[in-house]
Steps between C-alpha positions, in 0.01 A plus 500: 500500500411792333108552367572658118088618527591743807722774508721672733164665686306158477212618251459254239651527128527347189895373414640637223612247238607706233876442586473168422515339168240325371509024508371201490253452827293210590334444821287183598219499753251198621215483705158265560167520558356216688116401449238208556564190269139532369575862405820386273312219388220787339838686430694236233161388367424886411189530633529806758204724447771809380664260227907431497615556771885430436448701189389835637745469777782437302390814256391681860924441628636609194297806477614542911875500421455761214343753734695404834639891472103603572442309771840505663594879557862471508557241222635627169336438124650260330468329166404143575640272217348219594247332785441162510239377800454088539229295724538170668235365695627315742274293778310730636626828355631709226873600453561794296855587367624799342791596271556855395783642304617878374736689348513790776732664736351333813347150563153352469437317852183733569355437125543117586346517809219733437453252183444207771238693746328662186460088383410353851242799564331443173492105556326612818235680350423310215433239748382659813151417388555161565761467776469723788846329671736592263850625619795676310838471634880436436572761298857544448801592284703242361758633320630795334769555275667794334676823548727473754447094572555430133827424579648347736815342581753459809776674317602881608770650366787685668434827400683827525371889341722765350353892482657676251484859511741785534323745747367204741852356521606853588255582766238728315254292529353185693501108332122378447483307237809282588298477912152395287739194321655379790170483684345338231785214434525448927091507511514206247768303680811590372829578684573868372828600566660765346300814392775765367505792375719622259521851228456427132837406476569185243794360703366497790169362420729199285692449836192468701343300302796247416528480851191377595517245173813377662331443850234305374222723524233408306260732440592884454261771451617827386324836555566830284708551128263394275400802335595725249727759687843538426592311853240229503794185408355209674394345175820563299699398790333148606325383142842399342584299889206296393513116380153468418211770491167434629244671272169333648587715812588818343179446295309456808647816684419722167143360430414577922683857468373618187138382603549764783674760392619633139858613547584113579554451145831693535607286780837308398400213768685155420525147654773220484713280626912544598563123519259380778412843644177688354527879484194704415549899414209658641434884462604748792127578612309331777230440293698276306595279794213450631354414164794255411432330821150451439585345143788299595425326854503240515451367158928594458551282770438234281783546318764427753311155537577467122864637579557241751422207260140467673338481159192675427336439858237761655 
């Protein structure tokens, strides 16, 4: 397994997250603290010498998971859009639970759990006075939800990529961006099979395609012939092929590449379906495929659930 905080000469890093796009994250964390009954009996009648104790710990593991990126070197800062931190005393001890949710491009585990040892440790001291056996332990993460694991399903499309470009097909230069796709769709578990590459030729990029429609294959990605030159075709060839267009995904694709980069805008990328087979039109670059893959997987994989009359299942 690879460690993202080290790189290739094992010093320590932060990741970079600005190739992903920003969702919904939630991460939920628990510990206890454990304590003599007399203490929690001074506890829930509020009469510890330093006043509420649940209250300044709850305001002490909120302020914790807002400034986890100062006491965590690595972590990133992130906008915390909400915190919520609940108490339950149970026999002889205090369980603390933590939910913590953002809008970000990477997950809040370490703002939850932070959250729960910033809590605990203030219980402790509010109380230490008091109760020199305390103990804090259990501190763990739940769950977390989001980016990647916001989706999930069984489902995994066959998939096959077409390159389109007239000096790759002829050998004056090398395929990367169709490499990146196919590494991407086989990474995520699907079978790739084909990955061609043909010139900007209309016909032959209508054969190809209407070949792989009539196989069965049921994703296609295509790489190249979006753009404004006199060759780039891909969109006038395969647009009119489909049967229904998909305008949630091209949205998503523009609003990711135009956040990066301002020549997106005069990307002709498009989305839709030839009967049950999805084709996205992706630009030529390899910065688009590696962006489309971060956008689409594997929330599109959801869609061949839907296709297979699974319903709206994740």
């Amino acid at each position: 397994m690879e460690l993202t905080h080290l790189d290739s000469s094992g010093m320590v890093r932060m990741v970079d997250v600005s190739g992903k796009p920003p969702s919904r994250r939630e991460a939920e964390a628990a510990g206890w603290i454990s304590m003599q009954p007399e203490t929690l009996h001074l506890l829930e009648g509020d009469a510890m010498p330093k006043g509420n104790v649940l209250a300044a710990a709850r305001i002490a593991g909120i302020q914790a998971a807002k400034q986890t990126a100062s006491l965590i070197p690595l972590c990133h800062q992130l906008n915390l859009s909400w915190v919520d931190i609940q108490f339950d005393i149970v026999d002889t001890r205090i369980d603390i639970s933590v939910t913590v949710r953002t809008r970000e491009s990477t997950g809040v585990e370490m703002e939850a759990l932070t959250a729960v040892s910033v809590a605990a440790l203030t219980i402790y001291d509010m109380c230490k006075a008091v109760d020199k056996q305390m103990e804090i332990g259990g501190i763990t993460l739940l769950k977390k939800s989001g980016g990647k694991q916001q989706t999930s399903t069984g489902c995994r499309p066959r998939s096959s990529v077409l390159v389109m470009s007239d000096s790759i097909s002829a050998g004056m230069g090398t395929d990367r961006s169709g490499a990146i796709l196919r590494d991407g769709l086989e990474s995520a578990g699907c079978a790739v099979g084909d990955v061609v590459i043909v010139p900007d030729e209309p016909a032959e990029i209508g054969e190809t395609i209407d070949s792989w429609v009539r196989d069965g294959i049921e994703l296609i990605i295509t790489s190249g012939g979006t753009g404004l030159g006199p060759r780039d075709l891909a969109i006038e060839t395969l647009v009119p092929r489909f049967t229904r267009r998909l305008p949630g995904v091209e949205q998503a694709l523009f609003q990711w590449g135009q956040g990066k980069i301002r020549t997106a805008m005069l990307s002709r990328l498009a989305a839709g379906m030839i009967g049950q087979t999805m084709v996205i039109c992706l630009p030529g670059s390899t910065g688009a495929a590696a962006d489309a893959l971060e956008v689409l997987l594997p929330g599109i994989f959801h869609a061949f659930s839907m296709i297979q009359g699974e319903g709206h299942k994740s």
